[in-house]
DSSP file (Angstrom, degrees, kcal/mol; ACC not computed):
  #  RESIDUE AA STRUCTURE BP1 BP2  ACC     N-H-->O    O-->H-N    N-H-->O    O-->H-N    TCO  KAPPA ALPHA  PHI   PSI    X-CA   Y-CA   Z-CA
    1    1 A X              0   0    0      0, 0.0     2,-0.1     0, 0.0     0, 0.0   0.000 360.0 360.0 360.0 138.5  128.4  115.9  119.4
    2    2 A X        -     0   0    0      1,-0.1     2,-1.1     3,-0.0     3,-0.1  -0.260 360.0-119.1-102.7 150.4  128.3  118.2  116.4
    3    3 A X     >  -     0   0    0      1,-0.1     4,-1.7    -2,-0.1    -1,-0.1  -0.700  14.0-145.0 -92.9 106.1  124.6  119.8  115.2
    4    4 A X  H  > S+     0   0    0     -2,-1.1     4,-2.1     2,-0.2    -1,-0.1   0.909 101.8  68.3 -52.9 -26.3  123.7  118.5  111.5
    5    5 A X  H  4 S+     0   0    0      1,-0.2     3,-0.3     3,-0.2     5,-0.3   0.864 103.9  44.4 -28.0-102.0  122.2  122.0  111.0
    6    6 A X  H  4 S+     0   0    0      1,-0.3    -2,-0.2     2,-0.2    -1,-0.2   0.389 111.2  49.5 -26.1 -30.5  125.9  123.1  111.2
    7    7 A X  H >< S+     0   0    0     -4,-1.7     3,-3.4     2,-0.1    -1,-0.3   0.932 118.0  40.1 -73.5 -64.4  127.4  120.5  109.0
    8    8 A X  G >< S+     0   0    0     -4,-2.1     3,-2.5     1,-0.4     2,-0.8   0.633 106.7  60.0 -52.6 -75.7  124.8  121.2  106.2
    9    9 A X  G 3  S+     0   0    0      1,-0.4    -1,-0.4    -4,-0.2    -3,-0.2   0.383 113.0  48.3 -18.2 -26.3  124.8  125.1  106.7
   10   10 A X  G <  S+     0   0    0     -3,-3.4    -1,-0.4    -2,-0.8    -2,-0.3   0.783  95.3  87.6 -84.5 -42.7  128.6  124.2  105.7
   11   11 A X  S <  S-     0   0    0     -3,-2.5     2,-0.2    -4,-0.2     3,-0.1   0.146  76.2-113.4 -49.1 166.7  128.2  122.1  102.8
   12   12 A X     >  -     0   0    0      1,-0.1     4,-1.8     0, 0.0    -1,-0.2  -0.450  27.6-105.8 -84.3 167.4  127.9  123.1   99.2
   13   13 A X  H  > S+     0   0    0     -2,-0.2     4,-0.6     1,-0.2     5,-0.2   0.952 128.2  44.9 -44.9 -53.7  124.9  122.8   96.8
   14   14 A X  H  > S+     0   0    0      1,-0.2     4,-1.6     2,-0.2     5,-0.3   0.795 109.0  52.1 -84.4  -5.8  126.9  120.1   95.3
   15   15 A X  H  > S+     0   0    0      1,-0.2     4,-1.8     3,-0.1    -1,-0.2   0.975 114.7  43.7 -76.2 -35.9  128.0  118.3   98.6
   16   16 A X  H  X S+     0   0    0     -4,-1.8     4,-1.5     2,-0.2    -1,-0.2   0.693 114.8  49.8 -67.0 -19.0  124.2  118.1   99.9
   17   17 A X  H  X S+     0   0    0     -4,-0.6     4,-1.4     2,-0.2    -1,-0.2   0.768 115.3  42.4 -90.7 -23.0  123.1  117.0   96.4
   18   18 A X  H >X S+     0   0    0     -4,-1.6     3,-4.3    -5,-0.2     4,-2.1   0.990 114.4  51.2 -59.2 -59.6  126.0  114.2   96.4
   19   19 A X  H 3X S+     0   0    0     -4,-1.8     4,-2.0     1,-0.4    -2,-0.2   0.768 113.0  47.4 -68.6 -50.3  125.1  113.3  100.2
   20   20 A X  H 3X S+     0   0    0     -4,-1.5     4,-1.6     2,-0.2    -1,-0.4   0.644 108.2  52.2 -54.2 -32.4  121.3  113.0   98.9
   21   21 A X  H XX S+     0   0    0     -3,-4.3     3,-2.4    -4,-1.4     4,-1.6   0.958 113.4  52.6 -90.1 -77.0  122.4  110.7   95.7
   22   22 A X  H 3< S+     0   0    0     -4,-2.1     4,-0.2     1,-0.3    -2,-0.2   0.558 107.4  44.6 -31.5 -36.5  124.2  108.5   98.6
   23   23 A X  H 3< S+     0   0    0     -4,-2.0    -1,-0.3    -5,-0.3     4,-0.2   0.705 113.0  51.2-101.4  -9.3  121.5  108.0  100.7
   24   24 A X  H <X S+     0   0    0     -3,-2.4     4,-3.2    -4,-1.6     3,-0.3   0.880 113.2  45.6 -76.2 -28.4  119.0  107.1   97.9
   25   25 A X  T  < S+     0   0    0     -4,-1.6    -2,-0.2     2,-0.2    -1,-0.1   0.670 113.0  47.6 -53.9 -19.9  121.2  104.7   96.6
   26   26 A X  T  > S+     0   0    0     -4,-0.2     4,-1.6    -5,-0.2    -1,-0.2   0.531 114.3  48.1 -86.2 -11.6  121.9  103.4  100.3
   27   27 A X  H  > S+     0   0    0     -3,-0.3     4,-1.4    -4,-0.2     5,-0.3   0.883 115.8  49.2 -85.5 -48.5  117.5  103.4  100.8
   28   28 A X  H  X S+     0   0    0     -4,-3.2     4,-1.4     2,-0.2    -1,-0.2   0.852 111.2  51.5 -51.4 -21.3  117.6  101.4   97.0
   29   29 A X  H  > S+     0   0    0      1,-0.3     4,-0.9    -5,-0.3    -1,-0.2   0.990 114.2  35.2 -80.8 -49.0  120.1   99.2   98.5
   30   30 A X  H  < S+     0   0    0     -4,-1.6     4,-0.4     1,-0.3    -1,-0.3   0.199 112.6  63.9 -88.3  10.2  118.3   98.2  101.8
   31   31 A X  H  X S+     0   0    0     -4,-1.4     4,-1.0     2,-0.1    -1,-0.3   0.704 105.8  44.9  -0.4 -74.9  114.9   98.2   99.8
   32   32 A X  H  X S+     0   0    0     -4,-1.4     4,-0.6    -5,-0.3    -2,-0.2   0.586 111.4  52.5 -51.3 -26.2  116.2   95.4   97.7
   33   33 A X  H >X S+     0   0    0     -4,-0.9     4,-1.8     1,-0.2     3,-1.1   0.933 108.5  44.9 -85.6 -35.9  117.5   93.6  100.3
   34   34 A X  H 3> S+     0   0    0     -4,-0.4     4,-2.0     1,-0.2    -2,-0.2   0.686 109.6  61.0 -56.2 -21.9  114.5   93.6  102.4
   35   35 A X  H 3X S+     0   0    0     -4,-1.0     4,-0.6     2,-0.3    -1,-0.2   0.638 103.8  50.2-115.9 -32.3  112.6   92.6   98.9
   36   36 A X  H <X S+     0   0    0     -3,-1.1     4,-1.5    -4,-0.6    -1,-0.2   0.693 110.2  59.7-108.0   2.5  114.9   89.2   98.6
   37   37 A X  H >X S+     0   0    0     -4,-1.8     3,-1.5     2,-0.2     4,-1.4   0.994  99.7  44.7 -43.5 -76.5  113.8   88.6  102.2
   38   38 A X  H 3X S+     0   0    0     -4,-2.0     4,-0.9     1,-0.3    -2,-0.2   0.479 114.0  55.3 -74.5   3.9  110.7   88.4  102.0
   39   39 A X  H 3X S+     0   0    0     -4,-0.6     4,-1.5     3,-0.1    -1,-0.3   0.813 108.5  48.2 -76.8 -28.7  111.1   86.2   98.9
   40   40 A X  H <X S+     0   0    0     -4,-1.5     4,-0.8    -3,-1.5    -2,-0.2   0.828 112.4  48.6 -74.3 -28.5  113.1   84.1  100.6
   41   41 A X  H  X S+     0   0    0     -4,-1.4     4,-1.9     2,-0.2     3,-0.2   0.959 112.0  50.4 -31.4 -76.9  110.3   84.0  103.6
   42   42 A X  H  X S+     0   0    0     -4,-0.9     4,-1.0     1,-0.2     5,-0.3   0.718 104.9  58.3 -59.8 -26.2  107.5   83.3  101.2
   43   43 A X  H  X S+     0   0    0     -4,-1.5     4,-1.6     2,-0.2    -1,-0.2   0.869 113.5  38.3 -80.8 -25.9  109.7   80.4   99.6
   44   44 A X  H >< S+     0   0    0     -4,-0.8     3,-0.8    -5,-0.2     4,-0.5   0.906 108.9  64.0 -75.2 -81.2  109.8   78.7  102.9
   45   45 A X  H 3X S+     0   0    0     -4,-1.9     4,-1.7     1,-0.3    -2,-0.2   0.421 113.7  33.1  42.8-121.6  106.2   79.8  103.4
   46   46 A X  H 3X S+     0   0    0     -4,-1.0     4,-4.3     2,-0.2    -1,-0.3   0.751 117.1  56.9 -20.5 -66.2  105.4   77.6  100.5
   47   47 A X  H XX S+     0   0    0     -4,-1.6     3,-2.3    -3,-0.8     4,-0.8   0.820 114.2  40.1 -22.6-100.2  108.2   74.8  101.3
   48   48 A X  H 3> S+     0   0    0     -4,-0.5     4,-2.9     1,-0.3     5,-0.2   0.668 110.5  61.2 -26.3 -57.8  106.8   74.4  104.6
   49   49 A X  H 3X S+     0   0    0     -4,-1.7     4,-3.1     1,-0.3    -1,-0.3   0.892 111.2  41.8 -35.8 -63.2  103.1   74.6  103.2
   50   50 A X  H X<>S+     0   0    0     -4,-4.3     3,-0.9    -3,-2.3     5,-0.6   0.988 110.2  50.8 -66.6 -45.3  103.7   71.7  101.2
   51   51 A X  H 3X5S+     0   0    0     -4,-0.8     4,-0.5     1,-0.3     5,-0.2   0.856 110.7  49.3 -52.8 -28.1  105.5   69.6  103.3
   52   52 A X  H 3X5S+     0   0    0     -4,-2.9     4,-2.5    -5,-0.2     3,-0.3   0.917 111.2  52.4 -60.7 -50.9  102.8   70.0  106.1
   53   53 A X  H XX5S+     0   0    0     -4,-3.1     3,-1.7    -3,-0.9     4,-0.8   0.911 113.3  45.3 -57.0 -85.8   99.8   69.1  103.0
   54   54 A X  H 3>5S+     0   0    0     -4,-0.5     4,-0.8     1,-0.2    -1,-0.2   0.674 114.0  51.4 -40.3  -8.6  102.1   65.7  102.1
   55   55 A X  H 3X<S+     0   0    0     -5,-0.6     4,-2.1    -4,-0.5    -1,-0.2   0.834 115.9  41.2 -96.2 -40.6  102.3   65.0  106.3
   56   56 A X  H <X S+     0   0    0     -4,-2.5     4,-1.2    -3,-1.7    -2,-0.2   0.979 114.4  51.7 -74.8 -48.6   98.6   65.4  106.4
   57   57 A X  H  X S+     0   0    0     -4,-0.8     4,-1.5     2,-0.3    -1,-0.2   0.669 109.3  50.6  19.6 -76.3   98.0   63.4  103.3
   58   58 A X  H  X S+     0   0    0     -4,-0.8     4,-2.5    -5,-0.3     5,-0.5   0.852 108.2  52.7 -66.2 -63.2   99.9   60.8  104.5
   59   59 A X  H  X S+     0   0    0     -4,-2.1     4,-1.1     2,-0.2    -2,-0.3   0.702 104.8  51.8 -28.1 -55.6   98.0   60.9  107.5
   60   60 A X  H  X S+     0   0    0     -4,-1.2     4,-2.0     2,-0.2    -2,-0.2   0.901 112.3  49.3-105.4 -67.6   94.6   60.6  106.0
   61   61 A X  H  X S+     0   0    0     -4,-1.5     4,-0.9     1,-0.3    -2,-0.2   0.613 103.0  53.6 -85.0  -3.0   95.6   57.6  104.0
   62   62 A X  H  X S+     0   0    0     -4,-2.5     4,-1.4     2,-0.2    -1,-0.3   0.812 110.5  55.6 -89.1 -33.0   97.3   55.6  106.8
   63   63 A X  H  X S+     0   0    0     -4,-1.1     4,-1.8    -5,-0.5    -2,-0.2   0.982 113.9  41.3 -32.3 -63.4   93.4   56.3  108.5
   64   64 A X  H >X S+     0   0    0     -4,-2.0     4,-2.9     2,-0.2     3,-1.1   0.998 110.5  52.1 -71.2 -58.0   91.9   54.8  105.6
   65   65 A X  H >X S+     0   0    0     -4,-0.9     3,-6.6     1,-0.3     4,-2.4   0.838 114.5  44.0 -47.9 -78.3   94.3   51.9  105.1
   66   66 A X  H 3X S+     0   0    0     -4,-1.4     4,-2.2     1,-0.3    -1,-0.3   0.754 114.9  53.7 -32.6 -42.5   93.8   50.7  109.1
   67   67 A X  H << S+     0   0    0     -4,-1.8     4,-0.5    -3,-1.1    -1,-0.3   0.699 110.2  43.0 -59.5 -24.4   90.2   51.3  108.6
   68   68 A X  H <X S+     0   0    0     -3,-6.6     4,-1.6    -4,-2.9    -2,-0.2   0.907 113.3  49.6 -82.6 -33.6   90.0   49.2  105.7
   69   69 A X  H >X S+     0   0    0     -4,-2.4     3,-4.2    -5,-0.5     4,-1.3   0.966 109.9  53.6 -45.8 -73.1   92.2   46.4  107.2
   70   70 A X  H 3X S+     0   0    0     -4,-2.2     4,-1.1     1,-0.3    -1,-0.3   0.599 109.4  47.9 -36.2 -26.2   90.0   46.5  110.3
   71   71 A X  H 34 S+     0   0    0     -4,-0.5    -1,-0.3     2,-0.2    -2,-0.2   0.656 111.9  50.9 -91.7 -26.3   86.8   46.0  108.0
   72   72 A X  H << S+     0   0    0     -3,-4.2    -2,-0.2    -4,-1.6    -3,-0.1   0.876 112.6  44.8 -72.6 -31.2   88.8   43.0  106.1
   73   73 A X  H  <        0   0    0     -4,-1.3    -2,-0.2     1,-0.2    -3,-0.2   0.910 360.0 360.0-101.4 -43.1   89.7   41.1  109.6
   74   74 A X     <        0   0    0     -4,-1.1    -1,-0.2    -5,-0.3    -2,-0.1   0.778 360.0 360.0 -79.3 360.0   85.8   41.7  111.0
Protein backbone atom coordinates (compact mmCIF):
# COMPACT_ATOMS: atom_id res chain seq x y z
CA UNK A 1 0.00 0.00 0.00
CA UNK A 2 1.49 3.24 -1.23
CA UNK A 3 2.04 6.40 1.47
CA UNK A 4 -0.11 9.55 0.28
CA UNK A 5 2.79 11.61 1.66
CA UNK A 6 4.70 10.06 -1.31
CA UNK A 7 2.08 10.52 -3.95
CA UNK A 8 1.58 14.26 -3.03
CA UNK A 9 5.41 14.93 -2.48
CA UNK A 10 5.23 13.75 -6.33
CA UNK A 11 2.47 15.83 -7.64
CA UNK A 12 2.69 19.21 -9.05
CA UNK A 13 1.28 22.59 -7.70
CA UNK A 14 -1.21 22.17 -10.41
CA UNK A 15 -2.02 18.35 -9.85
CA UNK A 16 -2.76 18.98 -6.00
CA UNK A 17 -4.74 22.13 -6.94
CA UNK A 18 -6.78 19.99 -9.65
CA UNK A 19 -7.08 16.93 -6.97
CA UNK A 20 -8.47 19.73 -4.40
CA UNK A 21 -11.06 21.23 -7.20
CA UNK A 22 -12.15 17.39 -7.47
CA UNK A 23 -12.79 16.67 -4.12
CA UNK A 24 -14.76 19.96 -3.48
CA UNK A 25 -16.82 19.37 -6.29
CA UNK A 26 -17.25 15.60 -5.12
CA UNK A 27 -18.10 17.15 -1.13
CA UNK A 28 -20.74 19.75 -3.25
CA UNK A 29 -21.94 16.75 -4.86
CA UNK A 30 -22.70 14.52 -1.72
CA UNK A 31 -23.81 17.69 0.18
CA UNK A 32 -26.61 18.10 -2.26
CA UNK A 33 -27.49 14.79 -2.19
CA UNK A 34 -27.81 14.46 1.41
CA UNK A 35 -29.83 17.99 1.19
CA UNK A 36 -32.59 16.22 -1.19
CA UNK A 37 -32.73 13.54 1.43
CA UNK A 38 -33.62 15.04 4.06
CA UNK A 39 -36.29 16.87 1.87
CA UNK A 40 -37.51 13.93 0.86
CA UNK A 41 -37.60 12.62 4.77
CA UNK A 42 -39.32 15.79 5.87
CA UNK A 43 -42.00 15.32 3.00
CA UNK A 44 -42.91 12.01 4.41
CA UNK A 45 -42.49 13.51 7.79
CA UNK A 46 -45.36 15.73 6.91
CA UNK A 47 -47.27 12.98 4.62
CA UNK A 48 -47.36 10.68 7.40
CA UNK A 49 -48.19 13.65 9.97
CA UNK A 50 -51.23 14.31 8.18
CA UNK A 51 -52.47 11.05 7.49
CA UNK A 52 -52.09 10.05 11.18
CA UNK A 53 -54.20 13.78 12.14
CA UNK A 54 -57.18 12.52 9.45
CA UNK A 55 -56.92 8.70 11.30
CA UNK A 56 -57.33 10.39 14.58
CA UNK A 57 -60.03 12.80 13.33
CA UNK A 58 -61.80 10.21 12.08
CA UNK A 59 -61.55 8.51 15.22
CA UNK A 60 -62.85 11.28 17.44
CA UNK A 61 -65.91 11.63 15.22
CA UNK A 62 -66.89 7.99 15.04
CA UNK A 63 -66.71 8.49 19.31
CA UNK A 64 -69.11 11.25 18.98
CA UNK A 65 -71.40 9.71 16.42
CA UNK A 66 -71.85 6.26 18.74
CA UNK A 67 -72.24 8.49 21.67
CA UNK A 68 -74.85 10.38 20.18
CA UNK A 69 -76.72 7.39 18.74
CA UNK A 70 -76.51 5.74 22.22
CA UNK A 71 -78.14 9.03 23.78
CA UNK A 72 -80.97 8.91 20.89
CA UNK A 73 -81.81 4.98 21.69
CA UNK A 74 -81.79 5.81 25.77
Amino acid sequence: MSDPKDETAAQTPEEIQADIERTRADLADTVGQLGERLEERKQQAKTGATYAGAAVGALVAVIVLVKIVKRIRS
